[in-house]
C-alpha positions in Angstrom: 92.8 43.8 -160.3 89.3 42.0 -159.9 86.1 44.0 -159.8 84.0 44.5 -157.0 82.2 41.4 -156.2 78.7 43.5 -154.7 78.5 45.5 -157.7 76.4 43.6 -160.3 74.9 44.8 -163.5 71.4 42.9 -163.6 72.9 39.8 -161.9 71.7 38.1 -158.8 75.2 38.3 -156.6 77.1 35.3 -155.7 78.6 35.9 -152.8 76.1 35.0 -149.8 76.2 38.9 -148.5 75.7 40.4 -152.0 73.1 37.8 -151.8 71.5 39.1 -148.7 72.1 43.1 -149.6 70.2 42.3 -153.0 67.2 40.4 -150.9 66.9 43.8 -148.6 66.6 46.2 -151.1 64.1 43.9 -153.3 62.3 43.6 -149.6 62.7 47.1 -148.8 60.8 48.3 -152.4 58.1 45.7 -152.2 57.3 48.0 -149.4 57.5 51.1 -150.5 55.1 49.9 -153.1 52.6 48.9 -150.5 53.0 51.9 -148.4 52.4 54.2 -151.9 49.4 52.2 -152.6 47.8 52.1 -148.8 48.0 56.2 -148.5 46.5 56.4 -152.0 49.1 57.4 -154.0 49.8 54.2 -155.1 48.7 52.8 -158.7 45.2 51.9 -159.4 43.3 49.0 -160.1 41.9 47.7 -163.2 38.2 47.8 -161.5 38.5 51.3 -161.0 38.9 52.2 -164.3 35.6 53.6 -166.6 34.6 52.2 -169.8 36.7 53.8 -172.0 39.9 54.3 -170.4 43.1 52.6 -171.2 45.8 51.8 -168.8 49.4 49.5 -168.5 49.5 46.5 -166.0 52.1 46.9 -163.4 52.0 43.8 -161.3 49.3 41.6 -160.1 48.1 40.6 -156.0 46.9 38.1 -154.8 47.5 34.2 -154.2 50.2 32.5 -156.0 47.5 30.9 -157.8 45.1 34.0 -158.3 47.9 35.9 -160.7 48.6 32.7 -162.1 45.2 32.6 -163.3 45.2 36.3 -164.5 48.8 35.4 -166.0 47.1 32.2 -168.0 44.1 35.1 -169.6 47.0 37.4 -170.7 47.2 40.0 -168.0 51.1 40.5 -167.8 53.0 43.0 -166.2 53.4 45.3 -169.0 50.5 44.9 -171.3 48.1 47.3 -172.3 44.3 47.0 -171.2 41.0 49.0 -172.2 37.8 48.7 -170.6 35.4 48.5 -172.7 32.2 48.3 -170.5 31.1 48.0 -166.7 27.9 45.8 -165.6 25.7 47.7 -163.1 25.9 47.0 -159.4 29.3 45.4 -159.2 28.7 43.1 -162.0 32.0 42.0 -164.4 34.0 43.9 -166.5 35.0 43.4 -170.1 38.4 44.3 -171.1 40.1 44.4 -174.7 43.4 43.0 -174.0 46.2 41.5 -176.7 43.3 42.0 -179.1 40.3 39.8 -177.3 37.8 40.9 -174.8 38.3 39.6 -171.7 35.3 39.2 -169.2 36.7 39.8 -165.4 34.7 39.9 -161.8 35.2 42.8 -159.8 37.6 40.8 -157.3 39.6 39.4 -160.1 40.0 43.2 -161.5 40.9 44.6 -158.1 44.0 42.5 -158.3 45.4 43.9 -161.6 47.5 47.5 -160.5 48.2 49.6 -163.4 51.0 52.3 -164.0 49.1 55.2 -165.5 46.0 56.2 -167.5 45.0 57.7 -170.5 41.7 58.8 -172.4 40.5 56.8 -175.3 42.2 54.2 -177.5 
């Protein structure tokens, strides 16, 4: 007896509704995410982070080319970032990522989200 064709373990489907149902619940997480992070309960950014504090980066906004960018300077989804200092009045930030310190505008840093924080390291 054959399987279940719209059960896949990690797979894209193949058949075109598997295809669509797949496409919907991708769609449909994409905004829970965005409703999480607009009523504030949603991850942080890597600009709101203190000098000091260490975080992992979930995923990156922005233009296509914009996390391209941050993808080419080593901010991946999954890496771990420290700030290691803050320039006054909304000047960059550098960050100590996959072992070199990175120098980021504010902007650039408000695009990095990050999955949770810790103290020191």
């Amino acid at each position: 007896m054959r399987a279940d064709p719209h059960r896949h373990k990690g797979k894209k489907p193949g058949c075109w509704f598997s295809r669509w149902l797949y496409r919907m619940q991708e769609a449909q997480g994409a905004l829970e995410r965005a409703e999480a992070f607009q009523d504030g309960k949603g991850p942080r950014s890597l600009a709101d982070l203190r000098p000091g504090e260490c975080a992992d980066v979930l995923f990156l906004t922005g233009t296509a080319r914009e996390r391209l960018r941050l993808m080419e300077m080593g901010l991946t989804p999954g890496v771990h970032v420290k700030v290691l200092r803050v320039a006054a009045f909304g000047g960059p930030l550098d960050v100590l990522v996959r072992g070199y310190q990175l120098s980021l505008r504010r902007e650039e840093a408000a695009a990095v989200l990050l999955a949770d924080f810790e103290e020191g390291s």
